[in-house]
Backbone as CSV, one residue per row, in Angstrom:
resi,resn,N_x,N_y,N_z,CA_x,CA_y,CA_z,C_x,C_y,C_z
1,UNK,160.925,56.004,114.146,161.314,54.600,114.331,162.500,54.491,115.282
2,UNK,163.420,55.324,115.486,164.892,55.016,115.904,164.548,55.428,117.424
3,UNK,163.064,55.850,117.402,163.071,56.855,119.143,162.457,55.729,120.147
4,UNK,161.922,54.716,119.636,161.153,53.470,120.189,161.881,52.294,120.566
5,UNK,161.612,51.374,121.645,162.682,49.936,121.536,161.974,49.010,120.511
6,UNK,162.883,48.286,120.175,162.587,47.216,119.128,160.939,46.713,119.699
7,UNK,161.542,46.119,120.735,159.957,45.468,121.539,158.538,46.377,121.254
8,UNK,159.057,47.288,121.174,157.330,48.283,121.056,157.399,48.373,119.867
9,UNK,158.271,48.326,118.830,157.555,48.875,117.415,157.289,47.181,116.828
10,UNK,157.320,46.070,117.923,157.341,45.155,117.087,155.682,45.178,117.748
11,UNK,155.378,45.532,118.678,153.920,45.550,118.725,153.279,46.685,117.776
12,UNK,154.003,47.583,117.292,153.101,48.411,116.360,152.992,47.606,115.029
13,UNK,154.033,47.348,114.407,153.870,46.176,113.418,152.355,45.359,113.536
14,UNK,152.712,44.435,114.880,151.777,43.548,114.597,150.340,43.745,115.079
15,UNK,149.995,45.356,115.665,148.427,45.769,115.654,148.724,45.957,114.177
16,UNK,149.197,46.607,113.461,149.207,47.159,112.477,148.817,45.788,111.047
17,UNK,149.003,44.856,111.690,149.178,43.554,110.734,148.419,42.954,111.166
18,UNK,147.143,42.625,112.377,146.237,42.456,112.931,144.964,42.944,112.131
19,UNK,145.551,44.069,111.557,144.066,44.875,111.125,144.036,44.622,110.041
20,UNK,145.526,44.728,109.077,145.222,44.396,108.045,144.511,42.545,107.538
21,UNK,145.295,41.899,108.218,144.765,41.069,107.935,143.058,40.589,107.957
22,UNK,142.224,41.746,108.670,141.515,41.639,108.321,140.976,42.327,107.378
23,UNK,141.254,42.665,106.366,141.090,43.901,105.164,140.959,42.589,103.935
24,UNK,140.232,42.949,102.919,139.846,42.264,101.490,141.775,41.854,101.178
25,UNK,141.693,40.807,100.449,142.770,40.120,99.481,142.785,41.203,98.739
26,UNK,143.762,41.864,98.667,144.045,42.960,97.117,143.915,42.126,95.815
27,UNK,144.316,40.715,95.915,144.304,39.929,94.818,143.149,39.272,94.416
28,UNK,141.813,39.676,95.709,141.067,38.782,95.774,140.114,39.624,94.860
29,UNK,138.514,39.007,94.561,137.445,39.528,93.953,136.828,40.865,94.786
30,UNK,136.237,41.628,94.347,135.904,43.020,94.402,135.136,42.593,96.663
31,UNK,135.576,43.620,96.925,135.080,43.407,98.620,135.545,44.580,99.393
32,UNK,134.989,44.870,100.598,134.977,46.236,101.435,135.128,45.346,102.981
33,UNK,135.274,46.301,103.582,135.690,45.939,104.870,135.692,47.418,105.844
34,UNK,135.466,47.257,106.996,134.463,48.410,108.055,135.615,48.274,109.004
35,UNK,136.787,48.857,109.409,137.445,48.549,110.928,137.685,49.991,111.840
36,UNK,137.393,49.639,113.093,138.005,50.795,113.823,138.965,50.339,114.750
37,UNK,139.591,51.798,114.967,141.096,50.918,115.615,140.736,52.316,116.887
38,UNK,140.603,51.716,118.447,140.957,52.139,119.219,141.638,52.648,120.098
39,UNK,142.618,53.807,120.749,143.477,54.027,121.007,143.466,55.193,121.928
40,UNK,143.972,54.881,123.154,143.896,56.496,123.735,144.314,57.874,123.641
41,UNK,144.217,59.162,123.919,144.252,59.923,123.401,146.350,60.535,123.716
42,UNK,146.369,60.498,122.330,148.434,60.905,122.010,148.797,59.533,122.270
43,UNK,147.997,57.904,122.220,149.218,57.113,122.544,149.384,56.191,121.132
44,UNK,149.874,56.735,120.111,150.285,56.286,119.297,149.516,56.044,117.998
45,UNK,148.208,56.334,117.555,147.433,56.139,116.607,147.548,56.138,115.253
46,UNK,148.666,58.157,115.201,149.518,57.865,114.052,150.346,57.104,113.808
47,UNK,151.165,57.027,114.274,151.903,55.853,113.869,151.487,54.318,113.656
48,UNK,150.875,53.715,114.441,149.924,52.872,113.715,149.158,53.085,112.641
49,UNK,148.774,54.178,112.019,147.765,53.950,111.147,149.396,54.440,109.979
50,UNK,150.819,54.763,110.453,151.398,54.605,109.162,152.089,53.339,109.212
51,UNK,151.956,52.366,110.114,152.590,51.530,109.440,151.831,50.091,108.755
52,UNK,150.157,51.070,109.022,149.503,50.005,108.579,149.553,50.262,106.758
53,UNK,149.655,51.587,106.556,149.713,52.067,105.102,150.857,51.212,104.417
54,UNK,152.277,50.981,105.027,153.440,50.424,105.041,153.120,48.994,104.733
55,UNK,152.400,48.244,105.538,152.284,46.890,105.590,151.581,46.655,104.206
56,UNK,150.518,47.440,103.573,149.288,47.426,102.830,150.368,47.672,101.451
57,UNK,151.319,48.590,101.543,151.897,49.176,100.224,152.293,47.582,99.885
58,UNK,153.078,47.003,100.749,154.000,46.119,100.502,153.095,44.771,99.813
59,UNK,151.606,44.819,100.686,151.089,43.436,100.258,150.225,43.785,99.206
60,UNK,149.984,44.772,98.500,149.225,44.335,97.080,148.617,45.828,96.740
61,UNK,148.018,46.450,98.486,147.213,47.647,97.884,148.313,48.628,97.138
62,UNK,147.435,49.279,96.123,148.176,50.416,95.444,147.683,51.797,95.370
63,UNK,147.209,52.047,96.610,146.397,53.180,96.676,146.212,53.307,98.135
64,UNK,146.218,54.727,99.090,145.705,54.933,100.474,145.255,56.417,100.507
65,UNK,143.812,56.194,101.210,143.516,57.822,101.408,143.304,57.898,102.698
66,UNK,144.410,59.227,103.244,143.944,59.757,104.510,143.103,60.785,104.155
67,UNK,142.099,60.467,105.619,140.920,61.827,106.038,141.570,62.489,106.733
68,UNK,142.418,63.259,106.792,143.420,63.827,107.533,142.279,64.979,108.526
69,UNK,141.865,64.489,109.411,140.990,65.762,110.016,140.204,67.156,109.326
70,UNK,139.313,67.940,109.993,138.939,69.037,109.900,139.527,69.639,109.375
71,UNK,140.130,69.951,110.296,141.504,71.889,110.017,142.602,71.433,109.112
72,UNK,143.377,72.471,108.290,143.925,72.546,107.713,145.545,72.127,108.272
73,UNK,145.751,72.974,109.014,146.653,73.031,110.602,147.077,71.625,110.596
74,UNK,145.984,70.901,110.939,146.238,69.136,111.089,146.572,68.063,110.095
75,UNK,145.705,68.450,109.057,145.862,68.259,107.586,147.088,68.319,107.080
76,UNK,148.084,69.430,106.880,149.329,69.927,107.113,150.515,68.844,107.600
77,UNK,150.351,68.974,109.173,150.705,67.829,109.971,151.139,66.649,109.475
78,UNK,149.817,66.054,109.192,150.001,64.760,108.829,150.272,63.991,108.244
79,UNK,150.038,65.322,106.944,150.987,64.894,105.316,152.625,64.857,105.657
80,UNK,152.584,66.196,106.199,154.399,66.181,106.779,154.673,64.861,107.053
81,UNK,154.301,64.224,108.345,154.705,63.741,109.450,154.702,62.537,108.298
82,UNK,153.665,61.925,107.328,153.128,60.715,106.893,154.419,60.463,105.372
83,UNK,154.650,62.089,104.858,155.963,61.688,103.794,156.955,61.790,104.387
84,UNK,157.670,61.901,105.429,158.473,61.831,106.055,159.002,60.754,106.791
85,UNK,157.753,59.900,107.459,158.065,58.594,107.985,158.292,57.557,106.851
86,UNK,157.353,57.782,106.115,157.184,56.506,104.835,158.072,56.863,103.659
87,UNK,159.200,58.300,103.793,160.037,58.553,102.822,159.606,59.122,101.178
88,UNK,158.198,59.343,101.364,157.751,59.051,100.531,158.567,60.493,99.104
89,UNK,158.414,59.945,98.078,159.455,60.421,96.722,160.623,59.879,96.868
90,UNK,160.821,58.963,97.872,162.796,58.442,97.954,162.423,57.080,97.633
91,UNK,161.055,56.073,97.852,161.074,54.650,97.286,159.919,54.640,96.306
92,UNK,159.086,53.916,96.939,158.004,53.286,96.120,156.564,53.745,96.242
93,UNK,156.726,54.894,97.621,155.083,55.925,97.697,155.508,57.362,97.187
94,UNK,154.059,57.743,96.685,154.433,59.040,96.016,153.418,59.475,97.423
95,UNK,153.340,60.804,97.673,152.810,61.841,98.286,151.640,62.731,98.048
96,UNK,150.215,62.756,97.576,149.862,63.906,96.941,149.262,64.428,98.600
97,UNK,149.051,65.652,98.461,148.534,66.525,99.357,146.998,67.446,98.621
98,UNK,145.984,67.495,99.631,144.505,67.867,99.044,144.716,67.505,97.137
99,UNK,144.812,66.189,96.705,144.796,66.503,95.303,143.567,66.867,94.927
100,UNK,143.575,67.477,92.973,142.646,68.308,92.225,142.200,66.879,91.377
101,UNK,141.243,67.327,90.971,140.849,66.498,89.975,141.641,65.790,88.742
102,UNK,142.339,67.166,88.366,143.470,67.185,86.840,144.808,66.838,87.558
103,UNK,144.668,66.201,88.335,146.137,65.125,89.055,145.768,63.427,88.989
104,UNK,144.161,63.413,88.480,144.425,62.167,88.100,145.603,61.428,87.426
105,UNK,145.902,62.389,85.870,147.232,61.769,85.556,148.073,60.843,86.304
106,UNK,148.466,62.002,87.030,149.908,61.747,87.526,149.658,60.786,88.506
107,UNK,148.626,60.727,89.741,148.233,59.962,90.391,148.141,58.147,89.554
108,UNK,147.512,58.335,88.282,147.728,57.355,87.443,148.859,56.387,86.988
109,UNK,150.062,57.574,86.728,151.028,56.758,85.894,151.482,56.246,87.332
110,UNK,151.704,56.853,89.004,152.459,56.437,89.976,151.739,54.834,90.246
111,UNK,150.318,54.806,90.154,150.363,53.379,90.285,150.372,52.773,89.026
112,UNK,150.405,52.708,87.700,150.433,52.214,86.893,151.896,51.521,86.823
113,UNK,153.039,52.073,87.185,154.330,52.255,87.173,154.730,51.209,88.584
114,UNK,153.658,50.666,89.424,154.211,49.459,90.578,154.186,50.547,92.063
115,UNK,154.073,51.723,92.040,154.280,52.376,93.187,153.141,52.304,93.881
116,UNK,152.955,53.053,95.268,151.936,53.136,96.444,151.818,55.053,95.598
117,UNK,150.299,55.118,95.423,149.895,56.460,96.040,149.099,56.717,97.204
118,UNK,149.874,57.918,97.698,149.242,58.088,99.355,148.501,59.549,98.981
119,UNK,147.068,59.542,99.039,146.754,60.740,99.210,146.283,61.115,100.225
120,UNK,146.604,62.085,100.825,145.870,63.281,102.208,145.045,64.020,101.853
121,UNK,144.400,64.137,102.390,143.246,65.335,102.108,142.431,65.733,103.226
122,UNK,141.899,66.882,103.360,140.955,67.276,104.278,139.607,66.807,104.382
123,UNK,139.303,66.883,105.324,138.136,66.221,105.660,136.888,66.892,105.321
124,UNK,136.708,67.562,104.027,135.503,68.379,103.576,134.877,67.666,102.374
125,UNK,134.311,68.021,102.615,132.776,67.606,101.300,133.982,67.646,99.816
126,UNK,134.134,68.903,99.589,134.692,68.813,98.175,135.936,68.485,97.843
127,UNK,136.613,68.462,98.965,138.284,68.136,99.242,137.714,66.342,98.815
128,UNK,136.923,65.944,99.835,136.192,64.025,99.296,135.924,63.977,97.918
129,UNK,135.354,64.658,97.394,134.908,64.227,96.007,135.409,64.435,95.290
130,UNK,136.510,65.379,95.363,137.568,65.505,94.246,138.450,64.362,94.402
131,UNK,138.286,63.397,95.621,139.592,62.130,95.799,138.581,61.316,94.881
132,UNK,137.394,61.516,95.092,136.549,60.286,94.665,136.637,60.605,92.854
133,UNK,136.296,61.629,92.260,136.342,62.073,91.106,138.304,61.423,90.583
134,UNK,138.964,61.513,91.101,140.302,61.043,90.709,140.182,59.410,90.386
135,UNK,139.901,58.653,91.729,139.445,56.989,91.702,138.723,56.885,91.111
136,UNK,137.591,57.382,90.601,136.455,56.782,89.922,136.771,56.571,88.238
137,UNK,138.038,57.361,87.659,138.275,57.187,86.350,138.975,55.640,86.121
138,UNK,138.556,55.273,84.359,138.722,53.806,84.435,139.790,53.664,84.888
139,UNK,141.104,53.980,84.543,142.083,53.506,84.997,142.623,52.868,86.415
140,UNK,141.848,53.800,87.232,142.172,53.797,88.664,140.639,53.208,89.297
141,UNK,139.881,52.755,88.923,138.515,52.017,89.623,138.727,51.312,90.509
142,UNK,139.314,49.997,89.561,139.241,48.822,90.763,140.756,48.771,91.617
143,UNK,141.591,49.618,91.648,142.548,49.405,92.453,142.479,49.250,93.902
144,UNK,143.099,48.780,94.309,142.777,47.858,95.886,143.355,49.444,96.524
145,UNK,142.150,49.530,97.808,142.679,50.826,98.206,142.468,51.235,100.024
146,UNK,143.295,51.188,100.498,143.294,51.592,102.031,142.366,53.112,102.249
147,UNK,141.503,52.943,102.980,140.952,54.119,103.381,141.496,54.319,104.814
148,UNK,142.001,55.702,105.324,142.326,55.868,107.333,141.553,57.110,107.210
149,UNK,140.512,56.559,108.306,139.979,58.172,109.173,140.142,58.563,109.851
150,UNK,141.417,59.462,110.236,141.890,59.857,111.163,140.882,61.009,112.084
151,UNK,140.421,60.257,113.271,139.332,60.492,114.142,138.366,60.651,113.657
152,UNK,137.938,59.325,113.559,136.651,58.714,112.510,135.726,59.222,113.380
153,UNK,135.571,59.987,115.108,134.113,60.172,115.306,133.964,61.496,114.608
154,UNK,134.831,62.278,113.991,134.868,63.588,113.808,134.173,64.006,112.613
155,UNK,132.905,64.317,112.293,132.165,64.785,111.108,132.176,63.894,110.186
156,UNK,132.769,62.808,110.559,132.457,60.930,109.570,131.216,61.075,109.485
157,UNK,130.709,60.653,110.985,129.415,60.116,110.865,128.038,60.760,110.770
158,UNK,126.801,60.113,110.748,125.870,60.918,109.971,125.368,61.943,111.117
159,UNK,125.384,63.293,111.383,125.003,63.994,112.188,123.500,64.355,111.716
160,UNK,123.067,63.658,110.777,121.977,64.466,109.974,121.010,63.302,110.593
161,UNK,121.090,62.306,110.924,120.415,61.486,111.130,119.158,61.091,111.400
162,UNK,118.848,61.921,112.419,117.744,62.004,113.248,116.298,62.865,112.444
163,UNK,117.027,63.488,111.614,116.151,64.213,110.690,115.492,63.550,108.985
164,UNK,116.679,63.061,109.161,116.307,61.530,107.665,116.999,61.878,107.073
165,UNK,118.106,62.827,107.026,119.276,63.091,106.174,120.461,62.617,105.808
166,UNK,121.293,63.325,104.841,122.565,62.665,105.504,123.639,64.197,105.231
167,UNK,124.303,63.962,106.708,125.059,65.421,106.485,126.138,64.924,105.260
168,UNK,126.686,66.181,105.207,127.662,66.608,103.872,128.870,65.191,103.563
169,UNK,129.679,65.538,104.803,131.179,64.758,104.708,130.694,62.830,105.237
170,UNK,129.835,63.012,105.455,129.161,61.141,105.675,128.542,60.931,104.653
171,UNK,127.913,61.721,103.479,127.493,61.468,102.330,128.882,61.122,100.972
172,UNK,129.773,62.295,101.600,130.877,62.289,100.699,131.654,60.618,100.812
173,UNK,131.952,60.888,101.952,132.869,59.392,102.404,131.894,58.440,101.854
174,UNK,131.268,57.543,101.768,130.077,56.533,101.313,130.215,56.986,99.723
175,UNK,130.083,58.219,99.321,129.927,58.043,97.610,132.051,57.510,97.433
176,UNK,132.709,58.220,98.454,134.253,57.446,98.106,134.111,56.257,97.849
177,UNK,133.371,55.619,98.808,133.927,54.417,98.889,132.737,53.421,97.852
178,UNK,131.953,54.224,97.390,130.685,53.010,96.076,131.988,53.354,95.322
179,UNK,133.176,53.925,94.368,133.572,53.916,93.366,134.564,52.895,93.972
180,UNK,135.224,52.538,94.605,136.305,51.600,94.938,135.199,50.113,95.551
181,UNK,135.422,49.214,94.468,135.056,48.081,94.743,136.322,47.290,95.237
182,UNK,137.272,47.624,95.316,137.800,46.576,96.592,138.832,47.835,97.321
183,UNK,138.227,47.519,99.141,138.586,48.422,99.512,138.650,48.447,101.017
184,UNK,139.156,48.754,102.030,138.809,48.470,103.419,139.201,50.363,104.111
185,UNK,138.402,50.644,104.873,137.987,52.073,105.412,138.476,51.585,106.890
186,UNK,139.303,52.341,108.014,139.822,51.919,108.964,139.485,53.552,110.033
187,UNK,138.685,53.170,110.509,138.749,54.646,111.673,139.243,54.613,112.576
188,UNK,139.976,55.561,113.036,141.023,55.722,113.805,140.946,56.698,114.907
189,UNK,140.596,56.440,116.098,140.470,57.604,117.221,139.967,56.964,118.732
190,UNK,140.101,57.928,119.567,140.266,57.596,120.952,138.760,57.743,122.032
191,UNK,137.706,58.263,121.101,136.137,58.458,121.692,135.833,57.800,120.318
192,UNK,135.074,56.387,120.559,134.834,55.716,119.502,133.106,55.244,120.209
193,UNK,132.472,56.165,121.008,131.128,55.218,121.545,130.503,55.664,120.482
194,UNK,130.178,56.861,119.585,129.670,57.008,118.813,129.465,56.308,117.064
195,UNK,131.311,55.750,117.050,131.258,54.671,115.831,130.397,53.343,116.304
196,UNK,130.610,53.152,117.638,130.232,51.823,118.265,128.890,51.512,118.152
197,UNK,127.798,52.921,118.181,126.528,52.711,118.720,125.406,53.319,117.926
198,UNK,126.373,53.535,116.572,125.430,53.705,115.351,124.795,52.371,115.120
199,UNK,123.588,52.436,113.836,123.087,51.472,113.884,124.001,50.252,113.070
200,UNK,123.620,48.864,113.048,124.905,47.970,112.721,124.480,47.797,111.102
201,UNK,123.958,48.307,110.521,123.234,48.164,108.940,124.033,49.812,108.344
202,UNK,124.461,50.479,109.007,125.030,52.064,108.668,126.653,51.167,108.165
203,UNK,126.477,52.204,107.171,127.507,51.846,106.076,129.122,51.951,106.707
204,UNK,129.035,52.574,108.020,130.157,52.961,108.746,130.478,52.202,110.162
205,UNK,129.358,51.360,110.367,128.913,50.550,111.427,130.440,49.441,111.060
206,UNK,131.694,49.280,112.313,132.539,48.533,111.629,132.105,47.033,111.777
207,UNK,132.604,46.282,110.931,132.941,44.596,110.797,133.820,44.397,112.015
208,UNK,134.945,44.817,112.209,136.486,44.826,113.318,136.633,46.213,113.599
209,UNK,137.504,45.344,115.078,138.152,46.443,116.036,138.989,46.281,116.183
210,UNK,140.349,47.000,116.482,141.145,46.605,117.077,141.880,47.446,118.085
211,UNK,142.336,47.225,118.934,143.161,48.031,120.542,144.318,48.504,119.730
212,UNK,144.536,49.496,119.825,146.143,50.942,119.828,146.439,50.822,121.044
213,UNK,147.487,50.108,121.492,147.991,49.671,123.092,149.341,50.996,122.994
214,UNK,148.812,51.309,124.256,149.868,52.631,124.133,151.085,52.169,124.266
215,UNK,152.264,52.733,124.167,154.037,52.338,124.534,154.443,52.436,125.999
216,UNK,155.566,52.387,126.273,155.595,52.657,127.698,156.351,54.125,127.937
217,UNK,156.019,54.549,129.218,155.650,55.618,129.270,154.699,56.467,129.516
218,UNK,153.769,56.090,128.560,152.808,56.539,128.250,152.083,57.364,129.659
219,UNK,151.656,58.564,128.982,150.470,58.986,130.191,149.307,59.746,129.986
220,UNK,148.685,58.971,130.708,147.035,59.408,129.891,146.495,59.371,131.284
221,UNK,144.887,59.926,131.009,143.979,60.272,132.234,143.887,58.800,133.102
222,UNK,144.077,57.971,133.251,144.565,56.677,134.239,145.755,56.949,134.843
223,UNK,146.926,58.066,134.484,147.926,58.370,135.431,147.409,59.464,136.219
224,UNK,147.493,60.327,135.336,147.148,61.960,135.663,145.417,62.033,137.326
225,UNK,144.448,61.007,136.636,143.485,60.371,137.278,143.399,59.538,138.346
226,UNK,144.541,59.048,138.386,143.883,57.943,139.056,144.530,57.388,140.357
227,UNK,145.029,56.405,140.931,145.668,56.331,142.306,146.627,57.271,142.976
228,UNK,147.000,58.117,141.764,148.596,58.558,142.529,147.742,60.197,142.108
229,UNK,146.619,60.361,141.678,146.156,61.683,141.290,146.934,63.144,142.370
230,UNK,146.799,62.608,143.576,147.362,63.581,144.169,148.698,64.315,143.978
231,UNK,149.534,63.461,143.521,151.166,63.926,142.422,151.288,64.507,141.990
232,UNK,149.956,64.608,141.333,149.781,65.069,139.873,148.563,66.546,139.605
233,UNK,147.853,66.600,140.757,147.048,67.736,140.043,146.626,68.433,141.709
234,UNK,146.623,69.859,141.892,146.500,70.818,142.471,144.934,71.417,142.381
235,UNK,143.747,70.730,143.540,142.885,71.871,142.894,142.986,73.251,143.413
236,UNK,142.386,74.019,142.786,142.095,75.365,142.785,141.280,75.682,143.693
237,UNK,140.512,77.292,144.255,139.951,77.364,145.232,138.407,77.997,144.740
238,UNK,137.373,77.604,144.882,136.322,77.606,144.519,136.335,79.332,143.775
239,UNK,136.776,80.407,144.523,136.618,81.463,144.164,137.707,81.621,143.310
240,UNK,138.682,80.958,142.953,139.378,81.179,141.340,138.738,80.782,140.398
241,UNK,138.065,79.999,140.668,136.905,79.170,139.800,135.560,80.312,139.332
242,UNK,135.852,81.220,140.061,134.282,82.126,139.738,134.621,83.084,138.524
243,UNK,133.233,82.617,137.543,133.150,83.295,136.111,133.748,84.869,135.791
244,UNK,133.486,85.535,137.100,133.383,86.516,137.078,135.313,87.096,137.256
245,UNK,136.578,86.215,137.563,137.462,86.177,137.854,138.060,85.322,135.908
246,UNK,137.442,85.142,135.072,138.083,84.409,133.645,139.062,85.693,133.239
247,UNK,138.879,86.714,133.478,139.968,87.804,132.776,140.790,87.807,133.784
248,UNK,140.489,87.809,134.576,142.081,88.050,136.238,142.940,87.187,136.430
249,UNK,144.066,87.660,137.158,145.040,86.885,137.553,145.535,86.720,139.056
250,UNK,144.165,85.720,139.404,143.556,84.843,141.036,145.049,84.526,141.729
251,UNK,145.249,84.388,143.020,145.881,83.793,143.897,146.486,82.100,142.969
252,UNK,145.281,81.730,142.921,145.280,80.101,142.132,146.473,80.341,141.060
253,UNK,145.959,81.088,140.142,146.646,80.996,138.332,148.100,81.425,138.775
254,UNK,148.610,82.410,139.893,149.400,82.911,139.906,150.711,81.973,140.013
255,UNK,150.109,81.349,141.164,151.078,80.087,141.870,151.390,78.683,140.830
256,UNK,150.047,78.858,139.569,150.381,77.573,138.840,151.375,77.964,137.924
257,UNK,151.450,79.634,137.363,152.275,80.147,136.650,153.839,80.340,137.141
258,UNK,153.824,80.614,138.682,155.118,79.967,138.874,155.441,78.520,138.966
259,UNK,155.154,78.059,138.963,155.431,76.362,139.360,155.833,76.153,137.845
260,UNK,154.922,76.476,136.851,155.492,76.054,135.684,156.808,76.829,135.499
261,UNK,157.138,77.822,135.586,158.484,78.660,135.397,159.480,77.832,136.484
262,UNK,159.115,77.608,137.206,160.345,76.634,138.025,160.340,75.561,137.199
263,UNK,159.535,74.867,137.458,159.559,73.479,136.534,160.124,73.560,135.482
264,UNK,160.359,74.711,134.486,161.109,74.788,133.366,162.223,75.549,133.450
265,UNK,162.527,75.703,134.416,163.877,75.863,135.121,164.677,74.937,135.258
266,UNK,163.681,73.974,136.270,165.014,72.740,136.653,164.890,71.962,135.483
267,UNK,164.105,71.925,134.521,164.439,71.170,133.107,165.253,71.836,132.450
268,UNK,165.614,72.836,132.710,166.595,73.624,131.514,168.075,72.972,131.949
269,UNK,168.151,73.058,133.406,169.001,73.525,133.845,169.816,71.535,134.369
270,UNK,168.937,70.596,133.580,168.940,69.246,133.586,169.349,69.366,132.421
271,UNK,169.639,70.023,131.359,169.781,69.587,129.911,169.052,69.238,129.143
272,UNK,167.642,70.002,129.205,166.325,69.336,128.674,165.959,70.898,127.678
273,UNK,166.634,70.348,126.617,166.055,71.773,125.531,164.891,71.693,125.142
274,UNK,163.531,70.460,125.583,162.843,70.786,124.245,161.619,71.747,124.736
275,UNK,161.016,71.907,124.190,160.126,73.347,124.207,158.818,72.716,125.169
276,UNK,158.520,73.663,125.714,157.392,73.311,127.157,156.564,74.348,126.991
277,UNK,154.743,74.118,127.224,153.967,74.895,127.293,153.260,74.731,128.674
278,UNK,152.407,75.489,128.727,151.224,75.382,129.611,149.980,76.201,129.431
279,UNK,149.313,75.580,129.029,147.927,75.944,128.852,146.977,76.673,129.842
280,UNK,146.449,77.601,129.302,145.522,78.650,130.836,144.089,78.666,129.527
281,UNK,143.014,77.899,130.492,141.696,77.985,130.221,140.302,78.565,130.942
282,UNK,140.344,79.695,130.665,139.439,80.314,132.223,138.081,80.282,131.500
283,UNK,137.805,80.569,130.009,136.697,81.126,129.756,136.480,80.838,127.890
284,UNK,134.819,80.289,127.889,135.083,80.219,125.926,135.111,81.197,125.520
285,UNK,134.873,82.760,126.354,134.954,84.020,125.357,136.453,84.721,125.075
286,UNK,136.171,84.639,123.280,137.708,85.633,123.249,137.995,86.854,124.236
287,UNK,137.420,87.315,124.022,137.836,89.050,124.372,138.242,88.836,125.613
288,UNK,137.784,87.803,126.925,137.746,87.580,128.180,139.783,86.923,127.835
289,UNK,139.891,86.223,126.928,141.214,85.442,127.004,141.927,86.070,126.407
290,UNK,141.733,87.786,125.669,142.502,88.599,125.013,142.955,89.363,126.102
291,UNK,142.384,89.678,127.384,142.471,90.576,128.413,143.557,89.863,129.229
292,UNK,143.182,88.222,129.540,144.041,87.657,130.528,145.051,87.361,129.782
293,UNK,145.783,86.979,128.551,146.674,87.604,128.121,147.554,88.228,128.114
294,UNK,146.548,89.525,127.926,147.432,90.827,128.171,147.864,90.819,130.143
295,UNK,147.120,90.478,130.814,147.575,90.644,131.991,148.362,89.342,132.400
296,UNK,148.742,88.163,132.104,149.798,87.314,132.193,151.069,87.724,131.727
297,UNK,150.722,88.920,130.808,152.312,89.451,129.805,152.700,90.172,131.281
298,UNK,152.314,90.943,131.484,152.295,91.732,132.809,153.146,91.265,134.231
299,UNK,152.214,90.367,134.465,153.099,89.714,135.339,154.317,88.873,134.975
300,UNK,154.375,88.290,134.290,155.930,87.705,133.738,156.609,88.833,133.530
């Protein structure tokens, strides 16, 4: 919050209050609601989708589940990043991380007691049904409950489709959400043609959309891409490009590997501590990127 100007977090607020408002009355009779929230890729998504949790604690819901991605790695992440922004154990949200079944309890008395529970969890089949097995006991049924899918095109949707199935984690999510009769599911990510162009009767097909307008600053493939592209990107020479060159270290890689070592030179040497990478992608085979590796150690 303190790293943003007022002006931009007052636009995160109000996407964030945009969406909700279109979400069921927590106070109202039992109802669901379908939204995806669009946003380009790093310009702000998390944070919108925590201060939509924020807005939701405050107006009635007493319950939020993140799909915190695939990997664990990310999963991790987001719980960090999500009790940390929202404070959560210092006010009125508690925190659980992948909860078990036998945490219903406790999950219980935190909303019974006026608080927000925030649960994270991974985005797997049984990691889902153990959230769903927690909500589905009487106590906790009808509580009004925020669903975020953080990169809702990611193993949400039905990959099984075409065959008459339904894969694993799109079966799971759908049995989440039959036990919560009032409830609104919000997907969240930056390649959304696939939420868009399912069929409009699919249980994931959204009601609303809404734009993640990046901050300023911001830079995404419209900078890096586009009028001023030449600034910004160096191509390579057809024969650094050849398959047969993914373990070597080409004329091309050499010169990009210094440029980055200067470049993090004159940032050092500007007063710029924070940590800088650069990424080298020659090839999908390990053993080929275990070799170039070892021969980048080499030359540095």
């Amino acid at each position: 919050r303190r790293e943003i100007a007022e002006d931009e977090w007052e636009d995160v607020v109000d996407t964030a209050a945009r969406a909700l408002a279109q979400c069921p009355d927590p106070s109202g009779p039992p109802a669901r609601a379908t939204g995806l929230a669009l946003g380009k890729v790093q310009s702000g998504k998390t944070m919108s989708y925590t201060a939509l949790i924020a807005l939701a604690a405050d107006n009635g819901y007493r319950a939020t589940v993140v799909l915190a991605g695939t990997k664990n790695p990310l999963r991790q992440q987001t719980y960090n990043r999500l009790s940390h922004d929202l404070q959560a154990g210092r006010g009125h949200l508690i925190a659980f991380d992948n909860p078990l079944p036998h945490d219903a309890d406790v999950i219980r008395r935190v909303v019974s007691s006026g608080d927000h529970a925030l649960i994270v969890t991974l985005k797997q089949r049984q990691r889902i049904d153990n959230v769903r097995q927690i909500l589905q006991t009487p106590e906790l049924r009808g509580v009004p409950t925020l669903v975020i899918d953080d990169e809702g095109d990611e193993a949400s949707l039905n990959t099984q489709f075409r065959r008459g199935n339904q894969s694993a984690v799109y079966q799971s999510i759908n049995r989440l959400r039959d036990v919560l009769p009032l409830h609104a599911y919000v997907a969240y990510t930056a390649t959304p043609q696939a939420n868009l162009m399912i069929d409009g009767i699919d249980s994931l097909s959204p009601d609303f959309a809404i734009l993640v307008e990046p901050g300023a600053g911001y830079c995404g493939g419209s900078t890096f891409f586009g009028e001023d592209i030449e600034r910004y990107v160096r191509p390579i020479s057809a024969a650094d490009g050849d398959p047969a060159h993914a373990a070597a270290i080409t004329p091309g890689l050499t010169l990009s590997i210094a440029t980055f070592l200067v470049g993090c030179t004159v940032r050092t040497l500007r007063g710029d501590g924070r940590h800088l990478s650069m990424l080298i992608h020659t090839t999908h085979y390990k053993h080929q990127h275990l070799q170039l590796h070892a021969a980048i150690g080499e030359l540095i």
